[in-house]
C-alpha positions as CSV (number, residue, x, y, z in Angstrom):
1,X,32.6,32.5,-70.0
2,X,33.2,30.0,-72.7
3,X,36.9,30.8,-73.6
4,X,37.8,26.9,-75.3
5,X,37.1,27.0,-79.0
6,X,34.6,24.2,-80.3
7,X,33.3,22.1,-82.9
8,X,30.0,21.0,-82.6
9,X,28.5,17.8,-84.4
10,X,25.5,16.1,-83.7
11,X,23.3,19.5,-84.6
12,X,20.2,19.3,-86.5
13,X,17.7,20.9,-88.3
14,X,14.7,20.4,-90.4
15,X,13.9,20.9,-93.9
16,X,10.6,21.7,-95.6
17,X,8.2,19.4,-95.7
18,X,10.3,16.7,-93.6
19,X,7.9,17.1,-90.2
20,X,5.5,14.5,-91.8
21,X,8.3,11.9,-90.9
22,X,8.8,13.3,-87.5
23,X,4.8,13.6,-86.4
24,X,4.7,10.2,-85.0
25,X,7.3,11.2,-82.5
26,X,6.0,14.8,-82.0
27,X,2.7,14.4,-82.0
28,X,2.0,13.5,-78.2
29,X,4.0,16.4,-77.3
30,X,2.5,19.8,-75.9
31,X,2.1,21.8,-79.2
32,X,3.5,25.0,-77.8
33,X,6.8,23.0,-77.2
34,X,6.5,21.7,-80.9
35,X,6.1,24.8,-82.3
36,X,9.3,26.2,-80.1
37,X,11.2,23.3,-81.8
38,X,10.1,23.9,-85.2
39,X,11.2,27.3,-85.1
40,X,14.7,26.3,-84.0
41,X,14.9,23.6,-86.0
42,X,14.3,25.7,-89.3
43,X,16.6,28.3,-88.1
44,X,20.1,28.7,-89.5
45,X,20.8,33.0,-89.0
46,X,19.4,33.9,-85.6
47,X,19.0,31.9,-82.7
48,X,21.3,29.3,-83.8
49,X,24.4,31.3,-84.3
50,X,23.4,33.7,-81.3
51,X,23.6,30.2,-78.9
52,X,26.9,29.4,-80.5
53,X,28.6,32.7,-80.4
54,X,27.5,32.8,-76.6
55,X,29.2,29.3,-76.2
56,X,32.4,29.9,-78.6
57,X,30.9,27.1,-80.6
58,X,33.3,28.0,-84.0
59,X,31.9,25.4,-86.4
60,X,28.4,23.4,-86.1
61,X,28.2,20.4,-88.9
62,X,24.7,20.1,-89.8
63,X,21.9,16.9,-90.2
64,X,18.3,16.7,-90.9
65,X,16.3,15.6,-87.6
66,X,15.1,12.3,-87.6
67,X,14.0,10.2,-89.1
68,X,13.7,11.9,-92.4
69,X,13.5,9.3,-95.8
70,X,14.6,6.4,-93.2
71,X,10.8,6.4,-92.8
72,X,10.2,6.5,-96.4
73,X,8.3,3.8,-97.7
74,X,8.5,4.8,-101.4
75,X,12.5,4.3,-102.2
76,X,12.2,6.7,-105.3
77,X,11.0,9.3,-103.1
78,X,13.2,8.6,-100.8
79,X,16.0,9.0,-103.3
80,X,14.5,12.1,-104.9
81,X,13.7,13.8,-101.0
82,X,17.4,12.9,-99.5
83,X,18.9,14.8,-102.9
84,X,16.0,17.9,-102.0
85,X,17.1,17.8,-98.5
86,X,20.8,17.9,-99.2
87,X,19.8,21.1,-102.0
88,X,18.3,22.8,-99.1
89,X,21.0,22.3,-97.1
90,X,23.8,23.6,-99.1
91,X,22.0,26.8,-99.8
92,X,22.0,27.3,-96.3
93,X,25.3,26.8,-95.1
94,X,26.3,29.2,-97.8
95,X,25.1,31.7,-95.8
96,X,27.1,30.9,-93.4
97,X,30.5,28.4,-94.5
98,X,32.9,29.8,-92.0
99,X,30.2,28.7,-89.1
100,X,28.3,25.6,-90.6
101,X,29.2,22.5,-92.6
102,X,26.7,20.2,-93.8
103,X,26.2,15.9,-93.4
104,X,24.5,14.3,-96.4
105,X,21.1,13.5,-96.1
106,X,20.8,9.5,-97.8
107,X,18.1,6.7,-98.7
108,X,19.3,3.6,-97.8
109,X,16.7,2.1,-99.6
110,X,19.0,2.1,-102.4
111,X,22.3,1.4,-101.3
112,X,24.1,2.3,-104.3
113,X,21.8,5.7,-104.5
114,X,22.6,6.6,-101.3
115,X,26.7,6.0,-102.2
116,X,26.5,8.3,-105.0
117,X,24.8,10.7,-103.0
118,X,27.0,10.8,-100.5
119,X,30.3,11.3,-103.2
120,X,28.1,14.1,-104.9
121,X,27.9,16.0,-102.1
122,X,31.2,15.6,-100.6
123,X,33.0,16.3,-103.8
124,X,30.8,19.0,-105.2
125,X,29.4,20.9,-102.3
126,X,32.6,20.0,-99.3
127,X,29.8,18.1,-97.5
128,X,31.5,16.3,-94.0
129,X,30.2,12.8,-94.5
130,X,26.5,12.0,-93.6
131,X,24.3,11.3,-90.9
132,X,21.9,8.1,-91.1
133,X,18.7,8.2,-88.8
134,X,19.2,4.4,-87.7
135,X,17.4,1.5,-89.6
136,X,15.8,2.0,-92.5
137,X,12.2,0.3,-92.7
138,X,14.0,-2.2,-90.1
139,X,16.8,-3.1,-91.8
140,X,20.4,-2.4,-90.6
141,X,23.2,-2.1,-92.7
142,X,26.0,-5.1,-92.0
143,X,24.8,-6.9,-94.7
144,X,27.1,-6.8,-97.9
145,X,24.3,-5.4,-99.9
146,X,25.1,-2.2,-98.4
147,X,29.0,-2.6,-98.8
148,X,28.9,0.2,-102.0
149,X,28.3,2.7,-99.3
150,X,30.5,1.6,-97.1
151,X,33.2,1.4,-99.6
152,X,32.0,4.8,-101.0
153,X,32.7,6.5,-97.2
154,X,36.0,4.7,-96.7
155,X,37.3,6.1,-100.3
156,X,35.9,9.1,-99.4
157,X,37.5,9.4,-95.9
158,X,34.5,10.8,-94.5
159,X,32.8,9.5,-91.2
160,X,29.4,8.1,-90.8
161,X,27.3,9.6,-88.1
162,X,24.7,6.5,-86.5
163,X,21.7,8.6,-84.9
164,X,19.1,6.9,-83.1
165,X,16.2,5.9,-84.0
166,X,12.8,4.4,-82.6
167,X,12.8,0.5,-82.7
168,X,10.6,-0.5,-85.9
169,X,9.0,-3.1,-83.8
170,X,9.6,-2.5,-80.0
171,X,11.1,-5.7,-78.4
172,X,8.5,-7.1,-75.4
173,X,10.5,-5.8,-72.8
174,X,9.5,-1.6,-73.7
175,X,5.8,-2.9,-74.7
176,X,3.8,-1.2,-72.9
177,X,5.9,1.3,-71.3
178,X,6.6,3.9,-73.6
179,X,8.8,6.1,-71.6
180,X,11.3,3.8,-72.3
181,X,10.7,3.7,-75.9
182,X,12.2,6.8,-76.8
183,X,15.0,8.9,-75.9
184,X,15.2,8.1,-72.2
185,X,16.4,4.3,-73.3
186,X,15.2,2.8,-76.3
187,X,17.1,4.7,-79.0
188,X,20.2,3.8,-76.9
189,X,19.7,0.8,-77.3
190,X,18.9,1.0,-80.8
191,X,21.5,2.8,-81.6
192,X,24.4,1.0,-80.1
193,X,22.9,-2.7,-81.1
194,X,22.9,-1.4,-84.9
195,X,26.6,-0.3,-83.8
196,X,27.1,-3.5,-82.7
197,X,25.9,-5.3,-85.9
198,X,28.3,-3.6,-87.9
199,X,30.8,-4.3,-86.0
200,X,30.2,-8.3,-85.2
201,X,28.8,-8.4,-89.2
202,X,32.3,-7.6,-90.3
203,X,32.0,-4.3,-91.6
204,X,34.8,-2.8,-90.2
205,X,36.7,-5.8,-90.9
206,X,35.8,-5.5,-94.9
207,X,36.3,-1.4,-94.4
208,X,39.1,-0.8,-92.0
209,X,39.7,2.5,-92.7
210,X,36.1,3.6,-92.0
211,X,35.0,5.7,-89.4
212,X,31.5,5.3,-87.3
213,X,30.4,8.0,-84.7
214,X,28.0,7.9,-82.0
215,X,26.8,10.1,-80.0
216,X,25.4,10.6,-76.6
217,X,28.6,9.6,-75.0
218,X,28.6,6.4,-76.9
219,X,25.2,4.8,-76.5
220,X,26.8,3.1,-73.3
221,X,29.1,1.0,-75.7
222,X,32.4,2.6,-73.9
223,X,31.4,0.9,-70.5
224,X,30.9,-2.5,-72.1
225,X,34.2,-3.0,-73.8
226,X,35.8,-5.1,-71.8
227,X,32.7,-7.4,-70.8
228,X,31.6,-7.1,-74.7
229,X,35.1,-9.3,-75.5
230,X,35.1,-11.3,-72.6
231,X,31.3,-12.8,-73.6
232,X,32.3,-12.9,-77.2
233,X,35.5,-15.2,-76.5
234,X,33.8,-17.4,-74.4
235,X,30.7,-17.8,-77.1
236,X,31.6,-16.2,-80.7
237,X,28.3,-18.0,-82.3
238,X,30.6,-18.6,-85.3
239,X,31.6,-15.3,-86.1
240,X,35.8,-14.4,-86.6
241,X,37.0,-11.4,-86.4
242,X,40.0,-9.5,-87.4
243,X,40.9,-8.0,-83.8
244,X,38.7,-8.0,-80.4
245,X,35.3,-6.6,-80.7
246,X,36.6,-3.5,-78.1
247,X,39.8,-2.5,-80.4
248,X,37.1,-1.4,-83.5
249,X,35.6,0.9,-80.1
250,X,37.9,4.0,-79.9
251,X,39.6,3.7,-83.8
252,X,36.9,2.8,-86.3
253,X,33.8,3.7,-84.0
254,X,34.6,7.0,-82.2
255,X,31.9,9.0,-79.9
256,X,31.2,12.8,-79.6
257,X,29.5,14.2,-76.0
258,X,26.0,15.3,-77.3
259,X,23.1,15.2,-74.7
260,X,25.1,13.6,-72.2
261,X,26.7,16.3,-70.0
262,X,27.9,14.6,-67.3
263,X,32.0,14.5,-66.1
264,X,32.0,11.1,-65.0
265,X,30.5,10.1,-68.1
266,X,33.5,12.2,-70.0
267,X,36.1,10.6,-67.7
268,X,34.9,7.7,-68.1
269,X,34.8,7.6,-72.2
270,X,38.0,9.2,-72.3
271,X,39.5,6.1,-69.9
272,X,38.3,3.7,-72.0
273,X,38.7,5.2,-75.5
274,X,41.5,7.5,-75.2
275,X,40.7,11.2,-76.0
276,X,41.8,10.9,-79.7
277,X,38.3,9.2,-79.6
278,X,36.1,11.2,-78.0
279,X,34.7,14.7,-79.6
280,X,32.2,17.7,-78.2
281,X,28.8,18.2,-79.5
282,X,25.8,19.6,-77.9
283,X,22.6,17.3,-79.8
284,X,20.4,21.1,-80.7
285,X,18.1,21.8,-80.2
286,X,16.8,18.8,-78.3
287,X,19.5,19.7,-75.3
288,X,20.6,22.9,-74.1
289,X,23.7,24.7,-75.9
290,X,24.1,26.7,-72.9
291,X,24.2,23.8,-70.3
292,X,26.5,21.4,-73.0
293,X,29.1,24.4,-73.4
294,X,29.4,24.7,-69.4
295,X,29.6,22.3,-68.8
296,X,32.7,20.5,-71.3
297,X,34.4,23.7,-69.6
298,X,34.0,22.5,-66.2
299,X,34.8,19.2,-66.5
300,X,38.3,17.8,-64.6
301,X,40.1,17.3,-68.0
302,X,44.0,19.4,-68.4
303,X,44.0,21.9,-70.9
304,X,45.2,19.6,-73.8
305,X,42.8,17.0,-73.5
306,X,39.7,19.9,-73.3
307,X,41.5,21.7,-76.6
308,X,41.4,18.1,-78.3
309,X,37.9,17.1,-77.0
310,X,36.5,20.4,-78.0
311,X,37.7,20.7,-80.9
312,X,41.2,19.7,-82.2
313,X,40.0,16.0,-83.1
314,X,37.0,17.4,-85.1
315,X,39.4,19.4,-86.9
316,X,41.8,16.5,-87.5
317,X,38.8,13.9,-88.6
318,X,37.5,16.5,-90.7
319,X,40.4,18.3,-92.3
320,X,39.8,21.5,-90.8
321,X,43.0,22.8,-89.9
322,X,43.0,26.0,-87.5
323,X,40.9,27.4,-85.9
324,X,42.3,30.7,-88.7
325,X,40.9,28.3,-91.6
326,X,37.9,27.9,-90.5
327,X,37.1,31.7,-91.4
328,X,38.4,30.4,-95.3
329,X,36.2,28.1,-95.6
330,X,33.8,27.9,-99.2
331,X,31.2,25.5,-99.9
């Protein structure tokens, strides 16, 4: 029995035509298991809400799976396909707007594109804020040529989600050992050093009312705070900052639980953070609803800490109100 109400926010699916930028990741994969995730991934009425319901998940915010038009080489396309994939999405959660809200889709091939974008859909369809699938073609985004869509998100007071993605050229260390490539480690990595970019490249500094997540507990940055400002006062490489590197980790960078269910993990984040900082999600259909749901109930936390985990900072980041609203909602 699930009896906590939730918010879910690292949950993705797959629009039409988008599996061409997945293949390179899917196809070494058994094709029986890629077929299973297919069908879940282009599932919004049946399976989807039936795992929710059976986990009181209220409210999933959806993204398009990785890496979509990150991998776009054509920036036109990648322009035209993030507007398709956003179309495609709205129709969807229409279905369904008291159970699913929607991140933009963007090409950050074309920074000011992608800021537009992400104030279309925001303003006219009540999109959330937008999920970005890592680097784009290998570049990250702390340099001011991006700053447009920055700015555009702080206006806009709507978060950023940084999802992994594969390295664009894998450092010599994972050469050769592709297990570590992927999921089990390099996308971590990935993940939190593009984190980490922003951060040390100012961004937050320029935009400090933007907000970053990251999920799967963090990327490990939580566990590093204290040893991340300790190594950066004793050799800042000419960089200034407006505050210590580990104050932007917990207010402008914030972490959600997806595909890490693990209580000393939570405990852990939570210690180092604060729990203002730290919000569910379950990372579907890549980890199990099921298992994520259990185990956020099981986990040592007092019964104001597990309402605000599951769901009450979700609904304060993302102007949600009650759990009562959430049946009200139009997009």
């Amino acid at each position: 029995m699930n009896p906590t109400p939730k918010i879910a926010l690292e949950e993705h699916f797959s629009a039409p035509g988008f599996d061409a930028y997945s293949a390179k990741y899917t196809r070494a994969l058994p094709a029986d298991f890629v077929a299973r995730l297919d069908a879940r991934l282009s599932d919004f009425d049946d399976q989807r809400l039936a795992e929710m319901d059976a986990g009181n998940i209220e409210y999933a915010v959806l993204s398009q799976t990785m890496p979509g038009v990150q991998a776009e080489t054509d920036g036109a396309a990648a322009v035209r396909r993030a507007r398709e994939n956003n179309e495609f999405l709205a129709e969807r959660v229409a279905r369904h707007p008291q159970r699913f809200g929607a991140f933009a889709h963007v090409a950050l091939q074309d920074p000011a594109a992608a800021a537009r974008e992400l104030e279309r859909t925001v303003v006219e369809c009540g999109f959330k804020g937008a999920l970005i699938n890592g680097h784009t073609l290998g570049r990250y985004y702390e340099d001011s040529e991006f700053d447009v869509f920055w700015e555009r998100a702080e206006a806009l007071g709507v978060p950023i989600y940084l999802h992994p993605n594969a390295f664009s050229q894998p450092p010599a260390l994972l050469e050769g050992m592709p297990v570590l490539q992927g999921a089990t480690w390099g996308w971590s990595v990935e993940t939190a050093g593009h984190a980490l970019r922003l951060l040390f490249g100012g961004v937050f500094d320029r935009f400090p009312r933007l907000t970053l997540l990251l999920g799967h507990m963090g990327e490990a940055l939580p566990y590093q705070r204290w040893r991340i400002d300790s190594r950066f006062a004793a050799y800042p490489s000419g960089i200034k900052l407006a505050r210590r590197p580990s104050e932007y980790i917990g207010s402008n960078i914030l972490i959600t639980t997806s595909g890490v269910c693990s209580a000393p993990a939570l405990l852990g984040a939570i210690g180092e953070l604060g729990a203002h900082a730290v919000l569910f999600s379950v990372d579907y259909p890549y980890e199990s609803t099921a298992e994520a749901c259990e185990f956020i109930e099981q986990a040592p936390l007092d019964a104001r800490t597990r309402e605000q985990v599951c769901h009450g900072n979700a609904r304060r980041l993302f102007k949600l109100g009650s759990p009562q609203d959430l049946a009200l909602l139009q997009i």
